[in-house]
N, C-alpha and C positions, 0 to 999 in steps of 0.2 A: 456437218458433223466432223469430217475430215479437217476442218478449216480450224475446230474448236481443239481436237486433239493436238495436231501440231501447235496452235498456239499455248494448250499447256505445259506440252514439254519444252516449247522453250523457256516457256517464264518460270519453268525447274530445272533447268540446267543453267539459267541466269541467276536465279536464287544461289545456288550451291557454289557456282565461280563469287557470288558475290559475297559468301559465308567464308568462303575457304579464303579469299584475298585478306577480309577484314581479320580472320584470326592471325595468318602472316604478319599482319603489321603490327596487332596487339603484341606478338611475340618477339620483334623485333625489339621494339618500343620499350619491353620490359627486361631488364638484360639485371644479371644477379651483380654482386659485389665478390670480385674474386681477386682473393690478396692472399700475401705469403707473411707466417708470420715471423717475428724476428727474436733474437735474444735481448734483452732491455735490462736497463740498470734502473730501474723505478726503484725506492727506496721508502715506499710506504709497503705497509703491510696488508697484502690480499687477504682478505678472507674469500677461499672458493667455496661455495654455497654448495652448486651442485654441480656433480662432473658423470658424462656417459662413457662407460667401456669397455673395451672388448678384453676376452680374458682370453689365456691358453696356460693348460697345467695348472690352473687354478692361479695364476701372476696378472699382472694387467700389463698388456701386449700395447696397447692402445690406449690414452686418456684424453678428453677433453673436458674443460672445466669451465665455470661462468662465477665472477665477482659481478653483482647489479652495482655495489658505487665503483664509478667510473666506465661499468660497462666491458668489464676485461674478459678476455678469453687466455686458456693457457691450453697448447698445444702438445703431448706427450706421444711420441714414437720410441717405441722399447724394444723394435725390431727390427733387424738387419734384412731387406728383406725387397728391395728394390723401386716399393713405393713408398710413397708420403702420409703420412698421419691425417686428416682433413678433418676440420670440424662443420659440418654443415649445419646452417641455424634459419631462422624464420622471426619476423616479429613483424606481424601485420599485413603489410605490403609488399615489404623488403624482405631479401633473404639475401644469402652467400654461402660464400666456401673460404673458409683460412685454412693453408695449404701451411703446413709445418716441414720445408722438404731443407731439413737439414741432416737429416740422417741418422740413423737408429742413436738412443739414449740421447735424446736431446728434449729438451722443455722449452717451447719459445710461444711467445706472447704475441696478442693484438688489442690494441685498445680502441673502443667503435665507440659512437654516441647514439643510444636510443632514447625515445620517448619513455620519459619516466612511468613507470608504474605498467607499461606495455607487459602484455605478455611472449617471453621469447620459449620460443623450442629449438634444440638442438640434438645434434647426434655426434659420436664420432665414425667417420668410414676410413678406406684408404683411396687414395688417388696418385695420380701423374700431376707434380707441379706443373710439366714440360708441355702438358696439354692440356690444362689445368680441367681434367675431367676427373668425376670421382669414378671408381669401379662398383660396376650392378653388384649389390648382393654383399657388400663388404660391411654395410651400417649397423649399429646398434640400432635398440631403441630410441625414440624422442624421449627427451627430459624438459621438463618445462617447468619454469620459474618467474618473476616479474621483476622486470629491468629496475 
């Protein structure tokens, strides 16, 4: 009886090292897309479909926006305010952060390639380019649209 209890617990405490090790590596393994976006001289004409954002005084503080042809994102910080604009997004597998840290009243662009017809959701938050982490609690809603 003794001989059976100890050999449960250990083949439960091997289980759980063995659960915990395998999520570690899935997590490693799976690492986001984190880029800064830039200002661009493109020279066709965007149509922005849909854009998520934060308001203050009833103004928009914060905008991100999504073009499906080509796949563009357009980055809007309207605030003096020591963080960066972040557009956090998702389509399938993949996700990221385009980090807009150029500084209040500025519009800057990222152009990405998804799978046609994919479904993407995004948001806009605020974050630290410098540590390219977004801030809890900063997000809008998801908006979501097809690539």
């Amino acid at each position: 009886m003794i001989n059976n209890r100890r050999l449960k617990r250990i083949s439960t405490v091997a289980g759980t090292l063995s659960a915990a090790l395998l999520l570690t590596v899935t997590q490693a393994n799976a690492a986001a897309e984190v880029e800064r976006a830039t200002a661009t001289d493109f020279s066709n004409e965007v149509e922005w479909v849909k854009c998520a954002t934060k308001q203050e005084n009833g103004g928009i503080v914060y905008r991100a926006c999504f073009s499906p042809p080509g796949d563009w994102f357009s980055v809007y910080d309207g605030k003096s305010d020591g963080s960066s604009a972040v557009v956090d997004w998702e389509v399938g597998n993949r996700w990221g952060s385009i980090f807009n840290a150029d500084g209040a009243s500025t519009d800057r662009y990222k152009n990405k390639d998804f799978t046609e017809s994919a479904t993407i959701r995004f948001r806009i938050c605020l974050g630290h380019w410098s540590t390219k982490t977004i801030t809890a609690g900063t997000c809008s809603g998801w908006v979501s649209n097809l690539t």
